[in-house]
PAZAPA-4460 file (N, C-alpha, C; in steps of 0.05 Angstrom, whole numbers, plus 32768, in hexadecimal, padded with zeros to 4 digits):
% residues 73
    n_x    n_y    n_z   ca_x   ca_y   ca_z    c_x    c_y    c_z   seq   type   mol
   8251   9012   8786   8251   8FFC   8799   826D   8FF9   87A5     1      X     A
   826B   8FF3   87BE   8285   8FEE   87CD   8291   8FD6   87D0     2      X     A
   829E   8FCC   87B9   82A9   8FB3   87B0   82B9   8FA1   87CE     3      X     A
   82C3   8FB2   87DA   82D9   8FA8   87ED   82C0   8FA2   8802     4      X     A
   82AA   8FAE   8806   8295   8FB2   8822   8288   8F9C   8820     5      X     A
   827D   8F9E   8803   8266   8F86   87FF   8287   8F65   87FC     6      X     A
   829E   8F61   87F5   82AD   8F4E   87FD   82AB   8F46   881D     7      X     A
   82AE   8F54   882B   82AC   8F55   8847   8290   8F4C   8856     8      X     A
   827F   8F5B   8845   8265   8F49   884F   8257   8F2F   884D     9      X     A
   8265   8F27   8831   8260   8F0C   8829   827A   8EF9   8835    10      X     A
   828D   8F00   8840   82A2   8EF3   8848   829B   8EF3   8865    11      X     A
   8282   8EFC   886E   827A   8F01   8893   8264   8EE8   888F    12      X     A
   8255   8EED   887C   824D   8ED9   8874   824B   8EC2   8870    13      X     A
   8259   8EB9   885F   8265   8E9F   8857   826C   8E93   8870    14      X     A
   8286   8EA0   887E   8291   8E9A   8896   827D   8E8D   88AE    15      X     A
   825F   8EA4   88A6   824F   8E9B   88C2   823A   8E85   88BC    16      X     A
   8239   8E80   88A7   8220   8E6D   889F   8227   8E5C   888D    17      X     A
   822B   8E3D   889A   823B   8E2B   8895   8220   8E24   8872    18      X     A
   820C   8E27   8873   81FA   8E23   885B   8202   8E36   8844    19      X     A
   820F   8E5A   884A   8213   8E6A   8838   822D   8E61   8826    20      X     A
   8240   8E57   8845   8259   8E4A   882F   8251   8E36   881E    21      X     A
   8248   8E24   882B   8242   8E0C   8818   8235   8E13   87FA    22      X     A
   8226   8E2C   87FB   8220   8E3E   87DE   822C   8E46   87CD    23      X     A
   823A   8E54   87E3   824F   8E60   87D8   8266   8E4D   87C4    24      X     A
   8270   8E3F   87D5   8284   8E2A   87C4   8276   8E1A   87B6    25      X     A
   825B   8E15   87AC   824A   8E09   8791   8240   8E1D   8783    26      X     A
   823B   8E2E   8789   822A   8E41   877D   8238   8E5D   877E    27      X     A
   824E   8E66   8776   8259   8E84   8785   8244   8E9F   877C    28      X     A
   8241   8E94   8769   8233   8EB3   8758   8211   8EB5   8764    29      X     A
   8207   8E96   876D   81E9   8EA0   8775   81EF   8EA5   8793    30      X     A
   8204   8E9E   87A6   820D   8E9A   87BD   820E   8EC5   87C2    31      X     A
   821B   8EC2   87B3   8222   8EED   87B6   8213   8EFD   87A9    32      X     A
   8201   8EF9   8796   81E8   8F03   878C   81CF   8F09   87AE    33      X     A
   81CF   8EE1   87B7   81B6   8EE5   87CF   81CA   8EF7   87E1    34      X     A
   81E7   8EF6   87EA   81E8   8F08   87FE   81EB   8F26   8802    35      X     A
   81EF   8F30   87E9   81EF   8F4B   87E1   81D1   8F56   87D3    36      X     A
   81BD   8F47   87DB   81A5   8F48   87C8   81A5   8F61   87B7    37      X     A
   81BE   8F5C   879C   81BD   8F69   878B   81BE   8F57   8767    38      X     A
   81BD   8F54   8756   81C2   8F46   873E   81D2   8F5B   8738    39      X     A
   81EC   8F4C   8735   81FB   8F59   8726   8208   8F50   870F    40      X     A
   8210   8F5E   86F7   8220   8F59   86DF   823A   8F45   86EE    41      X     A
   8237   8F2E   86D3   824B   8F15   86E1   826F   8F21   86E5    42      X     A
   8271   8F33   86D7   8291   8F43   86DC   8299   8F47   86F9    43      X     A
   827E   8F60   86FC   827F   8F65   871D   8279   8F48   8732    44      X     A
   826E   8F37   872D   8271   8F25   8741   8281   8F18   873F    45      X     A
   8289   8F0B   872E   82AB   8F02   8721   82BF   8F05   8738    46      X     A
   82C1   8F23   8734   82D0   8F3B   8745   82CC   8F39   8760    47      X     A
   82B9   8F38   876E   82B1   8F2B   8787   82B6   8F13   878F    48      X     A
   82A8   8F01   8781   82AF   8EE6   8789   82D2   8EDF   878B    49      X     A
   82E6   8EED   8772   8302   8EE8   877D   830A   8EF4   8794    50      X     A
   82FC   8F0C   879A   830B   8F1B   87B1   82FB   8F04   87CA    51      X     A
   82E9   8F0D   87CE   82DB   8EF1   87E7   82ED   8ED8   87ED    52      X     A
   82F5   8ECC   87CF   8308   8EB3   87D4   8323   8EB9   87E0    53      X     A
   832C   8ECE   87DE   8347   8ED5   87E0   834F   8EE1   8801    54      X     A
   832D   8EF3   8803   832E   8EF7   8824   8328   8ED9   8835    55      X     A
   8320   8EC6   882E   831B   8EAF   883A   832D   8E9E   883C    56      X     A
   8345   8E9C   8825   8359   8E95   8827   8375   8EA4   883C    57      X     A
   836B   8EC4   883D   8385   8EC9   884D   8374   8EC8   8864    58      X     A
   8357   8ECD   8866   8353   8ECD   888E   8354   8EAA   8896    59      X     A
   835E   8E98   8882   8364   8E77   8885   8378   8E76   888E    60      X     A
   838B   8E7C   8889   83A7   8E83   8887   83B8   8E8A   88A0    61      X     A
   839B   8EA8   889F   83A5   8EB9   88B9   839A   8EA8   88D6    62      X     A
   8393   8E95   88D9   8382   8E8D   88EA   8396   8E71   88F2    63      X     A
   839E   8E64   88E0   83B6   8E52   88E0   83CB   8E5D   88EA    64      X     A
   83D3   8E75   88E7   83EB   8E7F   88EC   83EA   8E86   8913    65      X     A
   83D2   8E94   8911   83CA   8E97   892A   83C1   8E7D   8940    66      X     A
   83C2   8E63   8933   83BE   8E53   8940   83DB   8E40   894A    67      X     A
   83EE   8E4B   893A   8404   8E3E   893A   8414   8E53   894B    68      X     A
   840E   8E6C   894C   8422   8E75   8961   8415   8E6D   897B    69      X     A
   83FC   8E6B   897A   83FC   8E5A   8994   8403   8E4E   89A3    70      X     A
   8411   8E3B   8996   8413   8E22   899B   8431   8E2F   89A2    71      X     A
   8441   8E3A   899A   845E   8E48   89A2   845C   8E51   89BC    72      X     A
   844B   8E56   89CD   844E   8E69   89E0   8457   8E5F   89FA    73      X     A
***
């Protein structure tokens, strides 16, 4: 399984369907189970769900940053 692919898909996800996040941030493990329709051992989703949070945190970040040089120009 392509750990980084299926992060990316659930992070296109989340991002696009204001009901998946809302799952997601109550529910992470049934939230990335329905969008990868796979059950997986709780390690491997573990593993997912941190990386997901971490890409959502820097494309947060990155999007702030990009909104602030804006405002410089």
């Amino acid at each position: 399984m392509d750990i980084k692919g299926q992060i990316n898909k659930i992070v296109e996800e989340v991002t696009k369907n204001p009901n998946m996040k809302e799952q997601f941030e109550k529910e992470p493990v049934k939230a990335v189970e329905k969008i990868i329709g796979v059950d997986l051992p709780d390690d491997a989703v573990m593993k997912i769900i941190d990386g997901v949070k971490a890409k959502l945190k820097i494309d947060g970040v990155s999007k702030a940053a990009d909104t602030l040089k804006g405002m410089f120009k």
